[in-house]
Backbone as CSV, one residue per row, in Angstrom:
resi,resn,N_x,N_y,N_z,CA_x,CA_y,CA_z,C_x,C_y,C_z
1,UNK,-42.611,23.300,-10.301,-42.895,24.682,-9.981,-41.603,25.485,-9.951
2,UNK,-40.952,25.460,-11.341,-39.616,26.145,-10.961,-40.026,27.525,-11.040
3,UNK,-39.102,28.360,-10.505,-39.251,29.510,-10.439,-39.648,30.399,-9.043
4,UNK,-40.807,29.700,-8.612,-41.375,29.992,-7.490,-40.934,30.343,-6.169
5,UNK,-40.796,30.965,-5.482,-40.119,31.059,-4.299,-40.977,30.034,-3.072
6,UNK,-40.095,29.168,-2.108,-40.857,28.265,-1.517,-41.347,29.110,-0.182
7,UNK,-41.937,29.648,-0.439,-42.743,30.770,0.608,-44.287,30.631,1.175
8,UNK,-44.791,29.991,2.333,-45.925,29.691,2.541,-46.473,31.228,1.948
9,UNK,-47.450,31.442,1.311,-48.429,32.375,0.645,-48.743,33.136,2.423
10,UNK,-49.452,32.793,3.339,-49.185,32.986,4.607,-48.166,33.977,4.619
11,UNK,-47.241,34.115,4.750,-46.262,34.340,5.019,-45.817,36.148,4.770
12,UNK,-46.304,36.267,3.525,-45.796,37.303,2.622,-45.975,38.701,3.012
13,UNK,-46.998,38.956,3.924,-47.503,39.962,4.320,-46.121,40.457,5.825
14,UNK,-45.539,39.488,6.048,-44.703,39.165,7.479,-43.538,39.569,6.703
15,UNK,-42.656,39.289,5.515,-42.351,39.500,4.675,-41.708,40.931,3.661
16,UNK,-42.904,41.240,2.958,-43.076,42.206,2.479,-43.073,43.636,3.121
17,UNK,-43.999,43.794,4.053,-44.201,45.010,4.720,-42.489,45.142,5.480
18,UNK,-42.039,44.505,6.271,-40.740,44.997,7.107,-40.139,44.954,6.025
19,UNK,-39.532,44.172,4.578,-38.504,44.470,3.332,-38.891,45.558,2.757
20,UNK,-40.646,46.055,2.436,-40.433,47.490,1.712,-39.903,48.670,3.054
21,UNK,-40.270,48.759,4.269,-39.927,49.579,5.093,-38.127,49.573,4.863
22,UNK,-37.374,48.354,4.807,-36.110,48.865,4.976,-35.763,49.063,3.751
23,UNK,-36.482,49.061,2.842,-35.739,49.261,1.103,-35.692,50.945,1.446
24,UNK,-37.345,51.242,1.587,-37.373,52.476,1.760,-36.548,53.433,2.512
25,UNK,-35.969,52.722,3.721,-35.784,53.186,4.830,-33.915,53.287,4.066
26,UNK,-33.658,52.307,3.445,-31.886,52.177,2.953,-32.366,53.228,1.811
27,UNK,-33.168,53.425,1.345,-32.924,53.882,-0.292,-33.150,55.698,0.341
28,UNK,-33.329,55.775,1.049,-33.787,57.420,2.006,-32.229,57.889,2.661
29,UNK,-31.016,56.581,2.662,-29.857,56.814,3.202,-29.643,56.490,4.818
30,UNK,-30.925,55.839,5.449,-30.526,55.459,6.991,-30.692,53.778,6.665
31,UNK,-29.419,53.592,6.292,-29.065,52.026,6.532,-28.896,51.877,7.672
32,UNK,-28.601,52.425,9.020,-29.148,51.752,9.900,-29.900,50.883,11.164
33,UNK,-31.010,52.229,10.081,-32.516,51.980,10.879,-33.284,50.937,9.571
34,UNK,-32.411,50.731,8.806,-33.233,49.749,7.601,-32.946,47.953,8.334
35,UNK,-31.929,48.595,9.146,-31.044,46.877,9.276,-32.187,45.822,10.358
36,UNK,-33.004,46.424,11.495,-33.912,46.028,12.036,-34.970,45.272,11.344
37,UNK,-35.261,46.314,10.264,-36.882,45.868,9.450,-36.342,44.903,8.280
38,UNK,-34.687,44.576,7.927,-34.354,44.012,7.191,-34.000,42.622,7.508
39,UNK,-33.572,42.662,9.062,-33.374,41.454,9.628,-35.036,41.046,9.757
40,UNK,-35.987,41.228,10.109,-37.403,41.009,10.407,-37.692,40.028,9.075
41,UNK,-37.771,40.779,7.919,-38.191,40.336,6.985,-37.835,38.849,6.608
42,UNK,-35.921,39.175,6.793,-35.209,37.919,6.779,-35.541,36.737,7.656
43,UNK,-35.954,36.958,8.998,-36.718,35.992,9.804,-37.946,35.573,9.744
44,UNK,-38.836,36.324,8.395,-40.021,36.018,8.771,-40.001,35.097,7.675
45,UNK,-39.037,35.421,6.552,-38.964,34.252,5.227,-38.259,33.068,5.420
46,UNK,-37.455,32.922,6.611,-37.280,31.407,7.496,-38.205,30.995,7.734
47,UNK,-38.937,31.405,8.826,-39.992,30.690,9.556,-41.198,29.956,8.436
48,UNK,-41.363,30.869,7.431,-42.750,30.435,6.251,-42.254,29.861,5.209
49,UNK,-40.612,29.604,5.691,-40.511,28.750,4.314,-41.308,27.427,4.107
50,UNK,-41.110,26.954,2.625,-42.221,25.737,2.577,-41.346,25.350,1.274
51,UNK,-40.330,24.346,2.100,-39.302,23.575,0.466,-40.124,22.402,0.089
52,UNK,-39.603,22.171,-1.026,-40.466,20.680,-1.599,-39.836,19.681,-0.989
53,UNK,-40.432,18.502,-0.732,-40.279,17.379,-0.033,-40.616,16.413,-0.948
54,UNK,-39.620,15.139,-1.030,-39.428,13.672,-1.487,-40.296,13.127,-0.586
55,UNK,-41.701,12.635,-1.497,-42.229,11.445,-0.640,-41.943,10.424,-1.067
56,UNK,-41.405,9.322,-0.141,-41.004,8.491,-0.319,-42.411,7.384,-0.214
57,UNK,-42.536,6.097,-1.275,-43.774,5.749,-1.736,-43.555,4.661,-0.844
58,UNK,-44.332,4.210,0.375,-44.101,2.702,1.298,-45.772,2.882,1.462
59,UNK,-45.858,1.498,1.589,-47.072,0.858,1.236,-47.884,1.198,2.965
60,UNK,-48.714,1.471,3.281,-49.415,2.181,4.521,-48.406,2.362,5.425
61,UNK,-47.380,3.183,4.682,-46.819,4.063,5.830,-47.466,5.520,5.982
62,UNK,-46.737,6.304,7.691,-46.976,7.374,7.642,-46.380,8.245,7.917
63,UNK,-46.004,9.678,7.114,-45.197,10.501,7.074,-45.381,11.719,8.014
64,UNK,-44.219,12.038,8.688,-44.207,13.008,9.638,-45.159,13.667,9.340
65,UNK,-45.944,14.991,9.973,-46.483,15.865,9.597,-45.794,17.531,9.399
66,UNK,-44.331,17.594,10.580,-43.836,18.583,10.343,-42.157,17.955,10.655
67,UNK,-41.534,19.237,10.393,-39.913,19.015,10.759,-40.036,19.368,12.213
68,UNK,-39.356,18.684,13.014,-38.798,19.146,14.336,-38.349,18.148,14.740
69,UNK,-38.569,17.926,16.702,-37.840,17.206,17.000,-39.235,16.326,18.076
70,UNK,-38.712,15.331,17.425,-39.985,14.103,18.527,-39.387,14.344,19.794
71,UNK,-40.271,14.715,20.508,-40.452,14.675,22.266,-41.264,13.935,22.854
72,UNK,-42.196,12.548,22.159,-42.431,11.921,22.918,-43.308,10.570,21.859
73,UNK,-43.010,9.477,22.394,-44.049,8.522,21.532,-44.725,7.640,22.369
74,UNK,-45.649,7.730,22.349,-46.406,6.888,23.564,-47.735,5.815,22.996
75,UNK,-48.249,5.016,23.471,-49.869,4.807,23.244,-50.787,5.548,23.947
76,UNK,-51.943,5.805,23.068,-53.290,6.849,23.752,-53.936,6.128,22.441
77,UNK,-56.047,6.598,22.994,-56.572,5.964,22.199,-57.226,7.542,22.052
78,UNK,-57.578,7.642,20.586,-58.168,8.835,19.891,-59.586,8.413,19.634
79,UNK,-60.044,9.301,19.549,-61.548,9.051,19.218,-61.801,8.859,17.804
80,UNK,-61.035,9.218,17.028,-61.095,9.250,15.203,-60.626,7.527,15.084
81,UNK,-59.022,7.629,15.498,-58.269,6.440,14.867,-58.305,4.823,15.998
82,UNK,-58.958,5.566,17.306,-59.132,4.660,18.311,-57.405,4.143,19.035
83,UNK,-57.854,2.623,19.257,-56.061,2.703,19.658,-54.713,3.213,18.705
84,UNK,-54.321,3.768,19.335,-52.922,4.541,18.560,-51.753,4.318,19.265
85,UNK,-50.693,4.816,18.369,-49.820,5.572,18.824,-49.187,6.916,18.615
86,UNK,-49.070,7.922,20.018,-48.819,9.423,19.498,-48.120,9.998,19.524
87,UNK,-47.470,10.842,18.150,-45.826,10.910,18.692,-46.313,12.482,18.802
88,UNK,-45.716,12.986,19.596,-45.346,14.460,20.086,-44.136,15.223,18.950
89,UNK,-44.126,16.307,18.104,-43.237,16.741,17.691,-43.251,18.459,18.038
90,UNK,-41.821,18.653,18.547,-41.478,20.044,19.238,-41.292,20.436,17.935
91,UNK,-41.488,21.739,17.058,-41.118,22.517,16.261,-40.628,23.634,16.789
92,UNK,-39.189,24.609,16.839,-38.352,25.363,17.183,-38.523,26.213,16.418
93,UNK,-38.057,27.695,16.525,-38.685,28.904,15.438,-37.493,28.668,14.583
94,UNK,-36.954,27.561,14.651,-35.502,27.318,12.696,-35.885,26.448,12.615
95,UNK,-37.227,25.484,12.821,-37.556,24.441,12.074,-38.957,24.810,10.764
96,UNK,-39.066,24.578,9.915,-40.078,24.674,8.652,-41.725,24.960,9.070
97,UNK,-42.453,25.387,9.764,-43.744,25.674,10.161,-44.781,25.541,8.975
98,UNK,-44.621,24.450,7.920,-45.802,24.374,7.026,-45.885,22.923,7.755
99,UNK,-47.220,22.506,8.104,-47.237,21.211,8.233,-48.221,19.934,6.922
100,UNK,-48.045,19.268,6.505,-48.015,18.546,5.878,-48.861,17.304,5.583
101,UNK,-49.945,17.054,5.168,-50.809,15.982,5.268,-49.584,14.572,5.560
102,UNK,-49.673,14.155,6.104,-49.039,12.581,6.668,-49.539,11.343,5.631
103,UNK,-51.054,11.354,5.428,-51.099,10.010,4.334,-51.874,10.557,3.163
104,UNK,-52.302,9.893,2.127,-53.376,10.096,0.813,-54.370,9.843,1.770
105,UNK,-55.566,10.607,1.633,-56.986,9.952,1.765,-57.501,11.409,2.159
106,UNK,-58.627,11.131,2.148,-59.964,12.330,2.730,-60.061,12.824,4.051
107,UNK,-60.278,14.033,4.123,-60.404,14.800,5.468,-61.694,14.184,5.789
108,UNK,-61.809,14.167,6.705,-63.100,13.538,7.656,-64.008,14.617,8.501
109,UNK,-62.916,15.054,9.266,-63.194,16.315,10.553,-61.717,17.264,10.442
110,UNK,-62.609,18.286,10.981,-61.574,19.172,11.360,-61.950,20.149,12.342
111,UNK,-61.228,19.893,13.701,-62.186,20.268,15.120,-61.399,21.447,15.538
112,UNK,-61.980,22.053,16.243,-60.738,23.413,16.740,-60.975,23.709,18.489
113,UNK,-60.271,23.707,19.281,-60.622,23.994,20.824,-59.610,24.402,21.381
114,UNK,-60.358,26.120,21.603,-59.688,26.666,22.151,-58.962,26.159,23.271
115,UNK,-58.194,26.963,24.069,-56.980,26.728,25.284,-56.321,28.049,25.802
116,UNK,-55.331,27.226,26.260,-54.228,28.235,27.177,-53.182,28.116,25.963
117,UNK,-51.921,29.097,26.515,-50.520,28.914,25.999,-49.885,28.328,26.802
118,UNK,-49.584,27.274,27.448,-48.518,26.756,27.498,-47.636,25.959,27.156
119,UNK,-46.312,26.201,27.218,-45.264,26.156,26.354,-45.221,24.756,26.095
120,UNK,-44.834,24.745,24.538,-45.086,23.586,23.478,-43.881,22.165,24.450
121,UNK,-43.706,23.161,24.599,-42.515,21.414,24.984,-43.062,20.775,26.389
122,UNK,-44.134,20.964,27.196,-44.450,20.465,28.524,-45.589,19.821,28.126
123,UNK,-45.414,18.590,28.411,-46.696,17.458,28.204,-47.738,17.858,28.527
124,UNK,-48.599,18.812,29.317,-49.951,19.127,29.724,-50.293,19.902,28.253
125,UNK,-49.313,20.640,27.449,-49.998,21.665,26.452,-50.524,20.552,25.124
126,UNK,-50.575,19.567,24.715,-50.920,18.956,24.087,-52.698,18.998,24.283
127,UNK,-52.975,18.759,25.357,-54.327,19.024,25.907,-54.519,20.192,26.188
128,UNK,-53.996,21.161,26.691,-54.533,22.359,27.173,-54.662,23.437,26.619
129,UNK,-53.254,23.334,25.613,-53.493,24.737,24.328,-54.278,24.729,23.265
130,UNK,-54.513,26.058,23.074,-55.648,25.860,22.030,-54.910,25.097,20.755
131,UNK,-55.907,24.385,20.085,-55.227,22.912,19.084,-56.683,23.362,18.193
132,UNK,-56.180,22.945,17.410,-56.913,21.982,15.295,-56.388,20.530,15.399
133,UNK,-57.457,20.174,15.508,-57.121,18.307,14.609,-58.004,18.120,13.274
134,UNK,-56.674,17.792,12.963,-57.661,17.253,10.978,-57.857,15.993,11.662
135,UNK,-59.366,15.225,10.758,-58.432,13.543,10.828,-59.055,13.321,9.841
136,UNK,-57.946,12.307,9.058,-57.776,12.023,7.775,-57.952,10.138,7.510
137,UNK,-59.208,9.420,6.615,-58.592,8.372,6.192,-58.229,8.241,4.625
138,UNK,-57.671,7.078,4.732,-56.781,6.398,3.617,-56.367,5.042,3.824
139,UNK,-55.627,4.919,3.647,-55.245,3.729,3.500,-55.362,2.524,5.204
140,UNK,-55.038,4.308,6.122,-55.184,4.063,7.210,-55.577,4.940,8.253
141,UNK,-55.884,5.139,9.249,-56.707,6.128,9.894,-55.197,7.558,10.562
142,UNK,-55.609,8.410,10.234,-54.569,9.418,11.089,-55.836,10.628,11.773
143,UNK,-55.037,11.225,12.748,-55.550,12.278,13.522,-54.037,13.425,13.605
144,UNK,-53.802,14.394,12.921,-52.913,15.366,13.187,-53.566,16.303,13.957
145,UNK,-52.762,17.019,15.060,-53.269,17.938,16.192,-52.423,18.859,16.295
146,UNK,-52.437,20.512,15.842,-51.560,21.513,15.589,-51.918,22.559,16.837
147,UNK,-50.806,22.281,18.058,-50.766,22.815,19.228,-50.280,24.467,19.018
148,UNK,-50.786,25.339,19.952,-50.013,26.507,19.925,-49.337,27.214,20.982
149,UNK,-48.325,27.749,21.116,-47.618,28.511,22.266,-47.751,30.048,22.465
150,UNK,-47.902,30.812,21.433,-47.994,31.903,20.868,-49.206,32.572,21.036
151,UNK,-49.085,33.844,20.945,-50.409,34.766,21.095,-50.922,35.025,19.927
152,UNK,-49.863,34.789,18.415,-50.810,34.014,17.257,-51.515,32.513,17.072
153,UNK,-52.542,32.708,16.359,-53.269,31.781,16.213,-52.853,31.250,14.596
154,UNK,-52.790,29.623,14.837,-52.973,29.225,13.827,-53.521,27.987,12.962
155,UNK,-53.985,27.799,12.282,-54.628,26.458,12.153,-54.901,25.922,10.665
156,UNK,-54.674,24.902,10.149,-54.137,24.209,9.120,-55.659,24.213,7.922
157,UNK,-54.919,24.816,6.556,-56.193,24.679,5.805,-56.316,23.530,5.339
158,UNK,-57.382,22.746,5.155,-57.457,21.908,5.027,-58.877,21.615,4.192
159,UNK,-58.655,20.857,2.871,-59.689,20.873,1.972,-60.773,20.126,2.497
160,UNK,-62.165,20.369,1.602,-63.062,19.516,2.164,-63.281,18.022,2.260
161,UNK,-63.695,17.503,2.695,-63.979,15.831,2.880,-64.548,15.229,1.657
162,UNK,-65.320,16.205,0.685,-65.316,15.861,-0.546,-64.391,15.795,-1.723
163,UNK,-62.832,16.161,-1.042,-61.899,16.184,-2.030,-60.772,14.771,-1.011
164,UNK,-59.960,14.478,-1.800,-59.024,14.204,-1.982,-57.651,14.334,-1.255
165,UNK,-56.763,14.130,-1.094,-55.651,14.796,-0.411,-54.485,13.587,-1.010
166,UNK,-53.317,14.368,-1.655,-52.221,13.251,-1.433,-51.609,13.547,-0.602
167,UNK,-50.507,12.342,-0.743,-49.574,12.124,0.220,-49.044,13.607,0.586
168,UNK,-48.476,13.975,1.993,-48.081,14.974,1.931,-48.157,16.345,1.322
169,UNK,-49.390,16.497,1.033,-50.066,17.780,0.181,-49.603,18.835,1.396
170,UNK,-49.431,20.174,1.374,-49.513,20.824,2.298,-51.112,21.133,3.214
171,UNK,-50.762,21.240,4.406,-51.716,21.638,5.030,-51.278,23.196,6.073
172,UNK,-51.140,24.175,5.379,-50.241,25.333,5.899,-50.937,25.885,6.445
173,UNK,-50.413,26.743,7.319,-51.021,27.526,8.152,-51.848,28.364,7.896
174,UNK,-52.624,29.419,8.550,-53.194,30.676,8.527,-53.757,31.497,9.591
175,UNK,-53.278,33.084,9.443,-53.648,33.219,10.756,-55.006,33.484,11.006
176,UNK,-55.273,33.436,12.613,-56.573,33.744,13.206,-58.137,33.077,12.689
177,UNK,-57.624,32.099,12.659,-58.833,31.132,12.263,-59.504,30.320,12.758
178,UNK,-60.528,30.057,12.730,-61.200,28.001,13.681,-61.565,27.565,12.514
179,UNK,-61.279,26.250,12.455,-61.997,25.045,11.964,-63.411,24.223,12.328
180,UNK,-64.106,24.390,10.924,-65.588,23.817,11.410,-65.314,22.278,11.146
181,UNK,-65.902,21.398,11.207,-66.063,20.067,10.777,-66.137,19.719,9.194
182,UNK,-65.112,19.544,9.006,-65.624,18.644,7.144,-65.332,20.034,6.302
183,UNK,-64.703,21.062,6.740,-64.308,22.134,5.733,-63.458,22.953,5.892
184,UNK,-62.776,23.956,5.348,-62.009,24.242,5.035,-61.857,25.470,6.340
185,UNK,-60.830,25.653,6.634,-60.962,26.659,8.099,-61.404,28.028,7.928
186,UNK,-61.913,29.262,8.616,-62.569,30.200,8.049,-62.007,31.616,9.149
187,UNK,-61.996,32.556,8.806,-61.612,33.679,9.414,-62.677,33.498,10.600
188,UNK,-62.224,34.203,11.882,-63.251,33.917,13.349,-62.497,35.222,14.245
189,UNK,-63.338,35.422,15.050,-62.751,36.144,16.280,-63.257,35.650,17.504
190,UNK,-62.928,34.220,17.032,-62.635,33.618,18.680,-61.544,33.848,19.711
191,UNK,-61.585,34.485,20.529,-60.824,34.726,21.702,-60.159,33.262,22.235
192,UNK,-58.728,34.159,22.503,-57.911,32.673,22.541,-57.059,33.456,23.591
């Protein structure tokens, strides 16, 4: 995909609108009231970036789902994958926010429940904030669970159970959405 800018599609509207305001706003001669809506833009094309990633091919392994930083790995038993183990990953607003199918195989479910905000890094918000879990098999069973802190909503598209998924396909964000079971997530005005 050369050429392309690695820009979650998501993203562009976050993007676009604050870069034409300061084009406009520099090209009118107030550079700097452009420098606000220019820095915006510039932060919003960090946060949605979406670079290509080396999957590396190991035989039922499983690949992170996002960049950040593990805050916790424990055993818990899931209702999808049963006994597990679950690692906790903190994502920081300079870490990559596309998250990432983890193995090849088929979406199964995809559940959505609402919550509170509290803050991503305190062990109760795993349970308490509003969350999306895909769960995916393949080779081997996974459950990804996309927590939120924020007064945006967001939740991972994710194809139907009649398709396919490789390794690490994206599963990117979008805003203001719930997830039904077995399909693809859908615009909602569920109160969160």
């Amino acid at each position: 995909m050369a050429g392309k800018l690695p820009i979650a599609k998501e993203g562009w509207p976050f993007i676009a609108i604050p870069g034409a305001v300061a084009l406009g706003l520099a090209l009118l001669g107030h550079r700097r009231l452009a420098v606000p809506f220019a820095a915006a833009a510039a932060a919003s094309a960090g946060f949605f970036r979406d670079p290509e990633r080396a999957i590396p091919m190991v035989a039922n392994g499983v690949l992170s789902p996002a960049d950040g930083k593990v805050i916790s790995v424990e055993d818990a038993v899931d209702p999808f994958v049963g006994p597990s183990v679950r690692v906790a990953i903190f994502l920081s607003p300079l870490d990559v926010h596309v998250n990432r199918s983890p193995i090849a195989g088929l979406v199964k479910n995809v559940e959505y429940a609402p919550g509170r905000f509290v803050a991503a890094y305190r062990p109760e918000a795993s349970e308490e904030n509003e969350r999306c879990t895909v769960s995916l098999e393949g080779e081997t069973r996974v459950a990804v669970k996309q927590n939120w802190m924020t007064a945006e909503k967001y939740s991972p598209r994710a194809p139907s159970s009649r398709r396919r998924i490789r390794r690490a396909a994206p599963s990117r964000s979008r805003k203001a959405q719930t997830c039904r079971s077995s399909t693809a997530c859908s615009r909602s005005s569920t109160p969160g």
